[in-house]
N, C-alpha and C positions, 0 to 999 in steps of 0.2 A: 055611384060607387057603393058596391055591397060588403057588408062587414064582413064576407068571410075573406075580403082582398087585404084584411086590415091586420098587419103583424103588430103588436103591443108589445116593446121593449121593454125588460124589466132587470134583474140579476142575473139571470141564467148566462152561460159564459158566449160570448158574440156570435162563435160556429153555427151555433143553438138555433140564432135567429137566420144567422146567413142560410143555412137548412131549407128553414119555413119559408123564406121567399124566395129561394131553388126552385123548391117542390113546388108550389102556388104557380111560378112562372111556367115550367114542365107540364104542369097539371094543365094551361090553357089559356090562364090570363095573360093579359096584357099591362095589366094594371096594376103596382102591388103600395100602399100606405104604411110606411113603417110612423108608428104613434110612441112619443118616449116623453115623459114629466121628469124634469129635478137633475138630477146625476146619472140618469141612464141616458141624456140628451147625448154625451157624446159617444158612451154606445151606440146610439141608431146612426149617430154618424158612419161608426167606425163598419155597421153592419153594412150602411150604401154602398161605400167604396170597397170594400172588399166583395162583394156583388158583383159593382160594376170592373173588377179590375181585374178577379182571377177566375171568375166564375158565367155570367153571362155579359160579355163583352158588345152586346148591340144593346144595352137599356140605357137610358141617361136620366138625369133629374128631372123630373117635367116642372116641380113646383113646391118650393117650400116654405109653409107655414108657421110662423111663431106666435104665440101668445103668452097669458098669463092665467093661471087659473088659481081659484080663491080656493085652498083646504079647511075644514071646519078640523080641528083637533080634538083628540078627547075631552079635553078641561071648556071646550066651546069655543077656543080658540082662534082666529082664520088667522094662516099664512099662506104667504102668497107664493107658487109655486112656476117656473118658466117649463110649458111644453114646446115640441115640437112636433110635425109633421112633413116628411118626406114622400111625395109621391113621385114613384121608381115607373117610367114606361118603356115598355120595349116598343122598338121603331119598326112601324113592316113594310 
């Protein structure tokens, strides 16, 4: 998997991302990773399925990963923050 398949969820509003893994999938791949930490977790949800439901209709979920990752905070701080990882495949 090469990072340029890798969408990184953040603020920007959902269309945003639905867009980037359009384009990515148009553009040739087959493969696309949407990556999201904390409160964008169910943005990259909301990104999948509107993907899979109004927009490219033959991809489905091949695989998804959950963790936990340790943030250091300014004050030296660590909390502990849930990501996830949605790998999008189109079927051929």
């Amino acid at each position: 998997m090469s990072e340029e398949n890798v969408v990184y969820i953040g603020n920007k509003p959902v269309m945003n991302y639905v867009l980037a893994v359009v384009t990515q999938m148009n553009g040739g791949s087959n493969e696309v990773v949407l990556k999201a930490r904390g409160r964008a977790i169910s943005r990259a949800v909301d990104v999948a399925e509107i993907v899979r439901n109004r927009f490219i209709t033959d991809i489905d979920v091949q695989n998804i990963d959950i963790s936990t990752e340790e943030i250091i905070g300014n004050e030296g701080t660590a909390t502990n923050v849930s990501a996830i990882e949605i790998l999008l495949q189109k079927d051929n």
